[in-house]
N, C-alpha and C positions, 0 to 999 in steps of 0.2 A: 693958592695955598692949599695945602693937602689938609681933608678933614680928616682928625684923629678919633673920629669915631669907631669904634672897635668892627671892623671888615674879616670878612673871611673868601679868599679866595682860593679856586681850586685852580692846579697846575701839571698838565702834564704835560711830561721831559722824556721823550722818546730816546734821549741819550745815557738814562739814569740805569743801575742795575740793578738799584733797592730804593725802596720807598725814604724821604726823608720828612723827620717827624718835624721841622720848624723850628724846636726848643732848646738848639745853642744860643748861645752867649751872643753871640753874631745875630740871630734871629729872633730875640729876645729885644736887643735895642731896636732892629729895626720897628719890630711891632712897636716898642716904646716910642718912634720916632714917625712913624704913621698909624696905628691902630691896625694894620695889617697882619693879619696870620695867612700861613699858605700852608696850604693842604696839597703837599708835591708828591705825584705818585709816577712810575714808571712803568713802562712795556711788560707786559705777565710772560711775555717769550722775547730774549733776546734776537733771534731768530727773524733776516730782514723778511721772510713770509711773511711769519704769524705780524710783524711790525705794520705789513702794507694792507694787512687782512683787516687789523683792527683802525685802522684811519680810515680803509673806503668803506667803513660801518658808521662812521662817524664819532664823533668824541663831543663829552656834552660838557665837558671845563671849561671853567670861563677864561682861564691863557695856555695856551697853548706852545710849545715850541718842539716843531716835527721836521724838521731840518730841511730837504728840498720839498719830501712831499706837502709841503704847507702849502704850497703851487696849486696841487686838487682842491684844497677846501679853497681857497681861493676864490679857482675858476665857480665853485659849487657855490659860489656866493655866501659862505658860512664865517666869513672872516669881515671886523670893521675895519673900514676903510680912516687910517687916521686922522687924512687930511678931508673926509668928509662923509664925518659919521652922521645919519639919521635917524634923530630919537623917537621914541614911540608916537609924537605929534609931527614925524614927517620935517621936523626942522632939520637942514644941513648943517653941521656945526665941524670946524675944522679944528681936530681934540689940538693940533701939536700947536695952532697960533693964538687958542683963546685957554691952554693950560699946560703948554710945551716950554714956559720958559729955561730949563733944563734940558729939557732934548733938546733944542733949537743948538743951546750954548756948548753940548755936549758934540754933536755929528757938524757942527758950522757949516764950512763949503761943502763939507760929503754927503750932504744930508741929500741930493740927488741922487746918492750913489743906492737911497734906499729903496729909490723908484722901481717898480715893477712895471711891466710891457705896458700896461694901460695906464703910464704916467703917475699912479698912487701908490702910496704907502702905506702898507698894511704890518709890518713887523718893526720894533725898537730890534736893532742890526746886534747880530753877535761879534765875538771878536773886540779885540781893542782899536779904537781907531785911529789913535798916535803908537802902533804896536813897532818898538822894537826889539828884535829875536834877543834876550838876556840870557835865557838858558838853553843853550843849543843842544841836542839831542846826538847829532851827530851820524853818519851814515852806519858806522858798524861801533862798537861800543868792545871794551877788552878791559879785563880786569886790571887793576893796579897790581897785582902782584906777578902779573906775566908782564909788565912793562921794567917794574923796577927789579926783577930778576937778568932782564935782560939789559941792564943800566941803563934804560928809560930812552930807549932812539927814537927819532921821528918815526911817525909812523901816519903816512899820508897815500897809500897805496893801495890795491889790492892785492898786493903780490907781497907787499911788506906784512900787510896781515896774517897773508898765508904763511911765513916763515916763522913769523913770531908765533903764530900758533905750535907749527911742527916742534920748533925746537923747545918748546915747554912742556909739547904732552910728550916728545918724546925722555925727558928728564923728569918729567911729572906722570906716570903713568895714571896715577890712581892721587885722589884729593879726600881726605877725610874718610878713608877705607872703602872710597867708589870709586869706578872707570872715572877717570876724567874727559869730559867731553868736549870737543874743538869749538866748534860756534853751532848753538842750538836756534832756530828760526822757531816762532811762534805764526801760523798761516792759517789754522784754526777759521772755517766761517768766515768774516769780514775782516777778520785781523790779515788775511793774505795780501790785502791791501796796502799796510803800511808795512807789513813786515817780510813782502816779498816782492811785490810790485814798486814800492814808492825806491828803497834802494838800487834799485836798474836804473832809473832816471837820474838820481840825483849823483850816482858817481860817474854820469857823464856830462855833471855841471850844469843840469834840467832843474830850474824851480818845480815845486810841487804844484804842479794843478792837474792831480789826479792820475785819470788815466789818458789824460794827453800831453803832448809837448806843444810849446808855443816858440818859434823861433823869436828871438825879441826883438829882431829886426824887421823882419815882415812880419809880424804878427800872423804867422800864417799856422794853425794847430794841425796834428795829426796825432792821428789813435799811437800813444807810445810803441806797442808793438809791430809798426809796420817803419821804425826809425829804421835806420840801417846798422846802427849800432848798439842797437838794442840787445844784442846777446850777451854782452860781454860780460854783464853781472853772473847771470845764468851760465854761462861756461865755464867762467869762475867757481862758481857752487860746485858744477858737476865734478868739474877737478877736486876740489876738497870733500865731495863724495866719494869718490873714486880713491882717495887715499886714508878714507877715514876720520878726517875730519869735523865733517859735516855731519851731525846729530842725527842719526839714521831715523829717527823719530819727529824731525821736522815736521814730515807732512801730515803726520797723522794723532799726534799728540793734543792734548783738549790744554785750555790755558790755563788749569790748577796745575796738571802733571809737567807743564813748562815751569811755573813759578817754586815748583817745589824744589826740580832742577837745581833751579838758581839758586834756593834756597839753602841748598846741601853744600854752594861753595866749588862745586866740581863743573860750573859751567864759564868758559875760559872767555868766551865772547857772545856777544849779541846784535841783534839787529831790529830796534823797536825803536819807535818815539817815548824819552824819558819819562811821560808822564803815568806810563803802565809797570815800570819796573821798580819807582822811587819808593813805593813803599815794602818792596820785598828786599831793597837795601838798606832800607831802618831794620830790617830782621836780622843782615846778615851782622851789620856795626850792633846793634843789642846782642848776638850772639859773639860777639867778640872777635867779626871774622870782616872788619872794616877795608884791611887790603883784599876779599872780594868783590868790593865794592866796583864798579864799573869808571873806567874813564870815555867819554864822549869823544872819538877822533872826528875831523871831518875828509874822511877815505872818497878818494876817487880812484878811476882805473887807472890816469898816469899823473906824475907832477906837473904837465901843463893845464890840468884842469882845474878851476877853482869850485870849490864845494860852495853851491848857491844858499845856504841856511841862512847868509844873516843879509840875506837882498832882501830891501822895499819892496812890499807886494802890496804896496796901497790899499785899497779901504774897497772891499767890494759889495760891501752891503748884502741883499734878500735873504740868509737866514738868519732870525731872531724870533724873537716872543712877541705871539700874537695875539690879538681878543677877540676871541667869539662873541658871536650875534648871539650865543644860547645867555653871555652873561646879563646878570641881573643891570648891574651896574658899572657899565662901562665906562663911564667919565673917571668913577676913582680906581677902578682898574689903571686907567692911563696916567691919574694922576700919582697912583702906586709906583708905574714903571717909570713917572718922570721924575720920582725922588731918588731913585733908582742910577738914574740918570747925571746925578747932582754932586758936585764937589764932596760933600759932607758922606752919602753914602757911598762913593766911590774911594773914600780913604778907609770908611768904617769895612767894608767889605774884604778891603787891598789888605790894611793891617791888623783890624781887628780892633778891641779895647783898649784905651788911652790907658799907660800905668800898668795893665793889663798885658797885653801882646805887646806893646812898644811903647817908648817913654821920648818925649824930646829933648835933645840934648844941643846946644848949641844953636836953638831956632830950626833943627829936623830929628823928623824921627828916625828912630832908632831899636828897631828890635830888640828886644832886652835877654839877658843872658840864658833865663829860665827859659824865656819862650826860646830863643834860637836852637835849643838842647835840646827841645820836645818834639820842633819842627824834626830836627835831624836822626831823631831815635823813636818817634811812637808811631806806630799805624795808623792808619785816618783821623791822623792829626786835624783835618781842617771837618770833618765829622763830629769830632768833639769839642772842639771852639767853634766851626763856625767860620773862620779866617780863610779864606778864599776858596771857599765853598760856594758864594752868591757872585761868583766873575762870568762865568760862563755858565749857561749862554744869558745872561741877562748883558745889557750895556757895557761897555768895560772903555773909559779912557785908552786905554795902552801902556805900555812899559815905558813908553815914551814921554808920555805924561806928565806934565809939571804942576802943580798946586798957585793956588796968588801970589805965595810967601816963596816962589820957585822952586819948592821941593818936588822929589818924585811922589807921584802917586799909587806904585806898584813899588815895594820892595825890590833894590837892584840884586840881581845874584851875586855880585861882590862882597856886597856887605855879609854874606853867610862864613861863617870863621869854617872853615874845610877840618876836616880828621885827621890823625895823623897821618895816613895813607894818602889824602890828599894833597895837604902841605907838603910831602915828603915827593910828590908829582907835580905840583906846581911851581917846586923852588930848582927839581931838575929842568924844566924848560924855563924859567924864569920868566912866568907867568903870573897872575891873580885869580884868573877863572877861565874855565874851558873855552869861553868868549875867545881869548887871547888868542887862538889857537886857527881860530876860522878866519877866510879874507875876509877884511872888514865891508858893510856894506855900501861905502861909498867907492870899494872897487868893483861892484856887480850894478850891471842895469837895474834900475826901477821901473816896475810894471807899473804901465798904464791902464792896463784893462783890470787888475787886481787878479782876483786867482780865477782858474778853469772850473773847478770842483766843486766853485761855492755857484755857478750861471744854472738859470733856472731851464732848462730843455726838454724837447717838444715828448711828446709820448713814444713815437715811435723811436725817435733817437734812444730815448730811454732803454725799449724793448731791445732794439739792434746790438746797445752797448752790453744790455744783461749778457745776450747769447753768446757774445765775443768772449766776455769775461768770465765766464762760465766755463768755453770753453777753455779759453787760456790756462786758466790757471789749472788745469789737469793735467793741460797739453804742457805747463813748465815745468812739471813738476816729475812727466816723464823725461821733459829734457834732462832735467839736475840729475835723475838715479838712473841713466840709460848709459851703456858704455859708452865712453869718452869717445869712441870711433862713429858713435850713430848720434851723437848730438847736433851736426851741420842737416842731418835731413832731416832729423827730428823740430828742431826750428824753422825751418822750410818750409815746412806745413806748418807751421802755426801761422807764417807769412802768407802762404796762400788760401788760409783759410780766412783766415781775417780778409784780405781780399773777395773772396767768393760773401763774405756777408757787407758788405758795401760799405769796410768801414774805414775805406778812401775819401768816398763822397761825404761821411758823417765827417769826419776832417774839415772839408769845406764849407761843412754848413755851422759848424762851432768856430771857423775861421770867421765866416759872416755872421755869427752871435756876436765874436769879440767888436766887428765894427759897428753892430747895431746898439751894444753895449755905451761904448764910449759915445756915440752919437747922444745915447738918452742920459748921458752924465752930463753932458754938455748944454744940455737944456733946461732952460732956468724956467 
């Protein structure tokens, strides 16, 4: 039982891009419901340097969540050991079986899945762990109003993209007294990631683990850019370079002057994970401009490819929030993240305030009118409530998630009433939500090994992957804006240089992570 004696812990979130003050609504009960405050601060430079600069300095917070690098303090002995903390008299005490009855009930069989190389568990796991994909982000993303101009066709392609583009900027020159622009890419820094690498893989029907592919039959991985079909996103670009389509400013535009873009209404398509654009489409629907609003397709390069978003990717554990050896009090630390961990806080988090954010109707809840209005029109919405603000990276059920009384534990996307721009897109394909739209995931293999991106690897692998990715992404980005006649040798050398830095054999040895991986799930 967790003591409600008034705690204060400090918290840093490597992932955060402003400090948060604790003092929503949301953070409010929770202190009401443990005596807990947190003092959550984040990285003074977004910048993965200055990130890696200030972690091999060390960090004196008593929780920690640093995403792979939490591996260093680790190995540096800087992190407790859950399953066998030792307190200042040298006693072993294992925090999850003598105060885990919530984490126990929370992670059940996957709770291996949290084990790190030396058999312990040192982090409460990020992610959901009954997660299923509810709001799909989708590979390339196109405004409602270039869909329902062109009387709303499938649009599952890249080549279908490309026309529905052409034929709207060329009838649309100019949106709200600006060029209108074809599909703008955000590559910025680390964003080059999801918004320039993760799309290559995924429209040739590749789950996301990073920057490798995993065959799912041999589990056998390789560095994505040594696939053989790895160009085809990238040729694609270049073509839509080459005729104007592609936002001449992709590669070198900073992420305010992308968002503001979008913001003007004159940006026709995109290619990001939704949860970076949702609140600059509460701007565009407050300003009145709802069918700029984006629809999520799931585009691949042909129609026999299935878009892999809503595949099982199982439960793969190592990043979460960790506790330092600096803190004072680590039992109620643990005893914090195990309520954390608890039916009661995993609804308060998912929904927010009883009466509040959601009312029950029927024996489930139910978002209520006010709140759903707010969610769908005001900027940092869950900054100001509080309402799923504390999901990640703290514990998180899953979307999948069911409650005692069988309800969900995460709001499903269905139940969100659409705009009229959407209803007006989801009654032409006769749909309920962009869900509808993707192969469902009991037609896609479920991973066994869980993802790539989230496995903890060695140092040098690390360094070898920097240099590749480093170089890569200079080297694609002259493919995309190089004549359409020099793009086969210009990828060519991206081919052979990623060869000349050995990252064949890093293939092989992330191939042997996935078996060493599943071996150590498997042991009880």
């Amino acid at each position: 039982m967790i003591n409600k004696e008034e705690k204060v812990f400090s918290f840093y979130n490597i992932d955060l891009e402003d400090d948060y003050s604790f003092q929503d609504p949301v953070a409010r009960e929770i202190t009401r419901q443990t005596g807990v405050k947190l003092l959550i601060h984040h990285p003074k430079s977004l910048s993965l340097q200055v990130q890696k600069l200030v972690l091999s300095e060390g960090i004196s917070d008593d929780l920690i969540f640093a995403k792979d690098r939490i591996t260093a303090f680790i190995e540096k002995g800087d992190i407790v050991a859950l399953d066998d903390y030792i307190d200042k008299d040298g006693k072993h005490i294992n925090l999850i079986e003598q105060y885990g009855e919530n984490f126990r009930k929370l992670y059940g069989k996957n709770l291996s899945h949290l084990k790190y190389d030396d058999g312990h568990i040192y982090t409460f796991g990020a992610y959901g762990i009954n997660q299923k994909t509810k709001n799909p982000s989708g590979t390339i993303q196109l405004q409602l109003a270039v869909l329902k101009e062109l009387g709303y066709p499938k649009i599952e392609t890249l080549d279908e993209v490309e026309a529905a583009l052409k034929v709207y900027m060329e009838k649309y020159p100019t949106i709200n007294g600006e060029k209108t622009i074809g599909l703008s890419l955000l590559t910025d820094d680390f964003h080059w990631y999801i918004g320039l690498s993760n799309p290559a893989s995924l429209v040739l029907g590749f789950r996301d683990d990073g920057q490798w592919i995993v065959d799912q039959k041999t589990l056998k991985a390789q560095y994505k850019f040594l696939h053989s079909e790895m160009s085809t996103y990238f040729r694609w670009l270049n073509k839509l370079y080459a005729q104007g389509i592609l936002d001449k400013e992709s590669f070198v535009q900073s992420e305010d002057v992308w968002k503001a873009k979008i913001m003007s209404g004159r940006v026709l398509g995109i290619s990001y994970s939704n949860w970076k654009y949702e609140d600059i489409e509460k701007v565009l629907i407050s300003n009145g401009m709802e069918e700029r609003a984006y629809a999520c397709l799931p585009v691949t390069a042909s129609h026999s490819i299935k878009n892999p978003e809503l595949a099982d990717t199982g439960y793969t554990g190592n990043w979460g929030i960790a506790i330092s050896k600096k803190c004072k009090d680590v039992i109620g630390a643990f005893q914090f993240l195990d309520y954390m961990c608890s039916e009661e806080a995993q609804i308060l988090v998912n929904w927010g305030i009883k009466d509040v954010n959601y009312k029950i109707e029927n024996g489930k809840r139910v978002i209520s009118a006010k709140d759903r209005q707010l969610r769908d029109t005001v900027q940092k919405y869950e900054k100001l409530t509080g309402v799923q603000l504390y999901t990640y990276p703290f514990p998180q059920a899953g979307t999948g998630a069911l409650d005692v009384n069988g309800d969900f534990i995460v709001p499903q996307s269905t139940e969100n009433i659409p705009n009229k721009a959407q209803k007006a897109f989801f009654d032409a394909y006769s749909i309920d939500s962009y869900e509808d739209l993707f192969p469902k995931s009991e037609e896609l293999p479920c991973s066994e090994y869980g993802q790539l991106w989230l496995y903890k690897v060695s140092d040098e692998t690390l360094r070898v992957l920097s240099i590749a990715d480093t170089f890569v992404k200079e080297a694609l980005i002259q493919c995309v804006t190089c004549p359409i006649e020099e793009f086969d040798k210009n990828y060519e050398l991206i081919v052979k240089k990623c060869l000349e830095l050995g990252m064949d054999k890093q293939g092989e040895i992330m191939s042997d992570l996935i078996q060493q991986k599943i071996k150590l799930w498997n042991t009880q």
